[in-house]
C-alpha positions as CSV (number, residue, x, y, z in Angstrom):
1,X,0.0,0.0,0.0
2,X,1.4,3.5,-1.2
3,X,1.4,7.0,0.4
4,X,-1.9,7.3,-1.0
5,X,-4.1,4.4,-0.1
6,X,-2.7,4.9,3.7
7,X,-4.1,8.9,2.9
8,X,-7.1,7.6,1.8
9,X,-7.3,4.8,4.9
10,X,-7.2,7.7,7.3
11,X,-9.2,10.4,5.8
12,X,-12.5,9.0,7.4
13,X,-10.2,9.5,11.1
14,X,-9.8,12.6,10.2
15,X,-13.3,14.2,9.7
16,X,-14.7,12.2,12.6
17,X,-12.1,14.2,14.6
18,X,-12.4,17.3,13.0
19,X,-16.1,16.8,13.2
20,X,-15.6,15.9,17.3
21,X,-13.2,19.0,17.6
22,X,-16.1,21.6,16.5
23,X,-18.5,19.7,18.4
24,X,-16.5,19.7,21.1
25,X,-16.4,23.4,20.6
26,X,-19.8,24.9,20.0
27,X,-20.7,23.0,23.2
28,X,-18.2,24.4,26.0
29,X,-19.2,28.0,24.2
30,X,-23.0,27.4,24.7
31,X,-22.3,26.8,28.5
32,X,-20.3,30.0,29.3
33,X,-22.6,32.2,27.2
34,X,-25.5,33.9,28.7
35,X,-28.5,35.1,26.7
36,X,-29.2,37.9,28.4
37,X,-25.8,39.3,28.6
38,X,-27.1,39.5,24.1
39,X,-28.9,42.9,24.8
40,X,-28.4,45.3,21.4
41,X,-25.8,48.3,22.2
42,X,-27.0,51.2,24.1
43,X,-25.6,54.3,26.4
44,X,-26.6,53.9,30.1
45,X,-26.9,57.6,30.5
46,X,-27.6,61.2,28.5
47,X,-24.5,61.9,26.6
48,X,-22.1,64.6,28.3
49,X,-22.4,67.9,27.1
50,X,-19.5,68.2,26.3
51,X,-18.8,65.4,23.4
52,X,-20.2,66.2,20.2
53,X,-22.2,63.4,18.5
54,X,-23.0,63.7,14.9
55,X,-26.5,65.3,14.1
56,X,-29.6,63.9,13.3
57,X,-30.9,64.1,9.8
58,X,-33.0,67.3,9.2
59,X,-34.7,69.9,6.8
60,X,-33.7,69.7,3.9
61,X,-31.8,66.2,4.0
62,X,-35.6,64.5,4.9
63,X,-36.2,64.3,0.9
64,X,-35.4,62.0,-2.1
65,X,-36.3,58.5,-2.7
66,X,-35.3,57.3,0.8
67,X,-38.4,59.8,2.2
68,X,-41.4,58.2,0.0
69,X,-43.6,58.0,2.9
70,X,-44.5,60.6,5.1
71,X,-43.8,58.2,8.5
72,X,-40.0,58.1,7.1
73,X,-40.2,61.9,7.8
74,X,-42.2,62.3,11.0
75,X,-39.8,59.2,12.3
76,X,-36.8,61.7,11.9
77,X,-38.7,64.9,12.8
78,X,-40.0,63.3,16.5
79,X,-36.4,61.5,16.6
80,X,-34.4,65.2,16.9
81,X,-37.2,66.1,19.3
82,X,-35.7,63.2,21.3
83,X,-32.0,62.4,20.5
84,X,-31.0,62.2,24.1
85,X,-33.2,59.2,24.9
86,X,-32.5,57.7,21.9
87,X,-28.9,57.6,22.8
88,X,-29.8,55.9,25.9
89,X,-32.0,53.0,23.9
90,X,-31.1,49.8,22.2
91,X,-32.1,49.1,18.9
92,X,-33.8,45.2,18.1
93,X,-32.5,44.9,14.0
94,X,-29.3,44.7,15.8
95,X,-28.0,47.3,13.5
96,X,-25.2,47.4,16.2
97,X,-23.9,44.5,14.8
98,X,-24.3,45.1,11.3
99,X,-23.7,48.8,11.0
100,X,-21.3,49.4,13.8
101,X,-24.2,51.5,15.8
102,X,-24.3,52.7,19.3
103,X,-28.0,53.0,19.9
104,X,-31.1,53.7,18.2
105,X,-29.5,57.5,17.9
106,X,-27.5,56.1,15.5
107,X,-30.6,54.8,13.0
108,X,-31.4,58.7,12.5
109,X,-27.9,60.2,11.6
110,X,-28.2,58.7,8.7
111,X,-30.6,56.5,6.1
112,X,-31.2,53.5,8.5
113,X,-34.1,55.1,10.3
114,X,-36.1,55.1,6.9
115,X,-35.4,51.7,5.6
116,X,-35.9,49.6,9.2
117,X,-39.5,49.5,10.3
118,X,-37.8,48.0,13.5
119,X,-36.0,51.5,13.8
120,X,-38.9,53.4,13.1
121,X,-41.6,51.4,15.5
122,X,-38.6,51.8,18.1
123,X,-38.0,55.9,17.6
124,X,-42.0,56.1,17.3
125,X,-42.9,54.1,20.4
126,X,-39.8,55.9,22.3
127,X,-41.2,59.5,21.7
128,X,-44.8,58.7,22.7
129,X,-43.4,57.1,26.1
130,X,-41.4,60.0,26.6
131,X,-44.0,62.7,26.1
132,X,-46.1,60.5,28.7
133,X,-43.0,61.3,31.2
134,X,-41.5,57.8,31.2
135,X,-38.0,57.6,31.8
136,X,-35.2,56.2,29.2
137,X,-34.7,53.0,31.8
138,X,-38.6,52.5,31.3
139,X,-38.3,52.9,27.7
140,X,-35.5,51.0,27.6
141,X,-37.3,48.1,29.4
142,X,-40.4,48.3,27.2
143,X,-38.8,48.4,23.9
144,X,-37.3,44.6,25.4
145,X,-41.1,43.3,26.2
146,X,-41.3,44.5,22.2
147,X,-44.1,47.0,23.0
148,X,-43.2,48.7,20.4
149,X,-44.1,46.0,17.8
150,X,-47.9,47.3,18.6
151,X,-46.9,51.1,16.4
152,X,-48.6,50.8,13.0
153,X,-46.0,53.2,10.6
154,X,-48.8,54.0,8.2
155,X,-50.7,55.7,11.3
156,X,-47.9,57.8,12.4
């Protein structure tokens, strides 16, 4: 038997154990990570007054083909109203991952907000809880229950 047929003799060895090795791996991962430590990025706290963070889409940069409906534009127009809360909420598309975003203040300084109706139900939901005095931390726990998922865009 040649180099080869002893190759060929062992390849079935070898993906069992490459197949045990991942196995292996995927479960010892599974038992040191926690679910809820997988909460979307957000900012505990207001910004500080003194850090500038870029501004949020306005006037004249609310038209062209991203703004076809008028909720895309009253989504960015109540989202300056409240940029400091949305600083301090998470975002559920998980654009944090995907888009390198911070919180759901990131969604409105540029064209995310009107593509993601996750975004939009989010910004929507956050400024009618906050004009009923609730506090970011309530917000913040609401928009995990997905109470937010109740906002109809067309209606805004």
């Amino acid at each position: 038997m040649g180099v080869r047929g002893l190759m060929l003799k062992h390849t079935p060895c070898r993906w069992a154990l490459g197949l045990a090795v991942t196995v292996l791996t995927a479960v010892s991962y599974a038992q040191w990570s926690n679910p809820a430590d997988d909460i979307p990025a957000y900012h505990p706290s207001a910004p500080l007054k003194v850090s500038a963070l870029p501004p949020i889409l306005a006037g004249a940069k609310l038209k062209g083909e991203n703004f076809r409906f008028p909720w895309q534009v009253h989504v960015y127009q109540q989202a300056a109203r409240i940029g400091n809360v949305l600083y301090q909420l998470p975002c559920n598309c998980r654009c944090d991952r995907a888009l390198g975003h911070t919180s759901l203040r990131s969604c409105y300084e540029g064209l995310h907000g009107t593509e993601c109706s996750t975004c939009a139900k989010e910004a929507f939901f956050a400024y009618r809880e906050t004009k009923a005095g609730k506090t970011p931390a309530q917000i913040r726990a609401a928009i995990n229950r997905r109470e937010y998922e109740s906002i109809v865009l067309e209606q805004q």
